[in-house]
C-alpha positions as CSV (number, residue, x, y, z in Angstrom):
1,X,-5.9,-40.5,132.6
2,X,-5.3,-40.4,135.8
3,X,-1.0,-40.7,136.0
4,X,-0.5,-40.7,139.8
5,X,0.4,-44.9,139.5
6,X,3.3,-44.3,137.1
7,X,6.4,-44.5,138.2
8,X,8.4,-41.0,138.5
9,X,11.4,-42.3,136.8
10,X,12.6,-44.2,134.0
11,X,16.7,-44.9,133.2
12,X,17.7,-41.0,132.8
13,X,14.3,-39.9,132.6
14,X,12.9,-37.7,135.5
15,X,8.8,-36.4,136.2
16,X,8.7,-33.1,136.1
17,X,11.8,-32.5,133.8
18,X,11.7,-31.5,129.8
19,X,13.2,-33.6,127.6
20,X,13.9,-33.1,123.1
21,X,14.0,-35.9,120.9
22,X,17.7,-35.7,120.3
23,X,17.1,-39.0,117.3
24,X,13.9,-39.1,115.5
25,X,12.5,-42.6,116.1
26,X,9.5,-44.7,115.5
27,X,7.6,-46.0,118.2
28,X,5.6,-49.5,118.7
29,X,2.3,-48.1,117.5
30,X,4.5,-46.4,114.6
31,X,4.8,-43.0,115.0
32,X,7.2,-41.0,114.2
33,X,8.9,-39.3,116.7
34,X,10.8,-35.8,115.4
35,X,13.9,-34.7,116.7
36,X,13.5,-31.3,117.7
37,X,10.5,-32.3,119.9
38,X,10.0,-31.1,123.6
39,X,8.3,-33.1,126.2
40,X,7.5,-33.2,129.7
41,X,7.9,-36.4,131.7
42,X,5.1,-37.4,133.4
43,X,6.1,-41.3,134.5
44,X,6.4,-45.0,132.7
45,X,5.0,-48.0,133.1
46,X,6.4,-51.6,132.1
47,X,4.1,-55.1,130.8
48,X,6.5,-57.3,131.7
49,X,5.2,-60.2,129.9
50,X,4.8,-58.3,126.8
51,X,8.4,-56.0,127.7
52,X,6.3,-52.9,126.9
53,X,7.4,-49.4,128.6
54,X,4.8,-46.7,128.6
55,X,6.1,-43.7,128.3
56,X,3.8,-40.5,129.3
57,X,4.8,-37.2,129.1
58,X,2.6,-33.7,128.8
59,X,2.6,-32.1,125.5
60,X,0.5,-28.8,124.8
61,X,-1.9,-29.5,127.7
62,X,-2.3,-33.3,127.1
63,X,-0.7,-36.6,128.2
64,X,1.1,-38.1,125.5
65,X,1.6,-42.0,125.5
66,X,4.5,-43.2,123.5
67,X,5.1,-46.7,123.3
68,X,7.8,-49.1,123.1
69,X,8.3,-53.1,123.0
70,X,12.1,-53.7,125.0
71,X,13.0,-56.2,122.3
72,X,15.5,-56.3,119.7
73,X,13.1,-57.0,116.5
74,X,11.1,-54.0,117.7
75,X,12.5,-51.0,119.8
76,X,15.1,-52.4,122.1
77,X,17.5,-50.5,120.7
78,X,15.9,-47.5,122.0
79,X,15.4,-48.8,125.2
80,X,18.8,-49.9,125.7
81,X,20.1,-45.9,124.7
82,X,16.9,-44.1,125.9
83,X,19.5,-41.2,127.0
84,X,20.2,-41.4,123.7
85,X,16.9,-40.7,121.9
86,X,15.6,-38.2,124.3
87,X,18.4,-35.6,126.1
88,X,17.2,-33.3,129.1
89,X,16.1,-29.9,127.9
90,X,15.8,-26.8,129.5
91,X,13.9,-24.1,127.7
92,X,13.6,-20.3,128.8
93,X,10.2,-19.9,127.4
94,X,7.3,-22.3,127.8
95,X,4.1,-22.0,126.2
96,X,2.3,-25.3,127.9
């Protein structure tokens, strides 16, 4: 995927920068997202017509899409407290 069109930032959210799941959430395809879970941000995307935010971050050496639908009846509740759901991390060790 080539992730250079994504935009670097997203409310709180900054490329480069680690972030944990500070709330485990479900996303639009239905995934479970754990807290406890580190990621690193790559960039978003938003379908406004649909009020879908791509989220992409890098995850053990691949580029993780989590989706989301900026609704109420779906996950506009983690939209609206993104800072929330995912808290800046910074770890002393990496392995990725």
């Amino acid at each position: 995927m080539d992730t250079r069109q994504l935009k670097q930032t997203c409310a709180h959210l900054v490329a480069g920068k680690y972030y944990k799941v500070a709330k485990t959430f479900v996303d639009y395809d239905g995934v479970t997202r754990c807290k406890g879970e580190v990621w690193k941000f790559v960039g978003s995307s938003f379908l406004a017509y649909e009020s879908g935010l791509s989220l992409f971050f890098w995850v053990k050496g691949k580029v993780m899409h989590v989706r989301l639908q900026a609704i109420p009846e779906e996950q506009g509740h983690i939209t609206e407290h993104l800072d929330q759901y995912l808290v800046e991390h910074n770890p002393w060790w990496r392995f990725w």
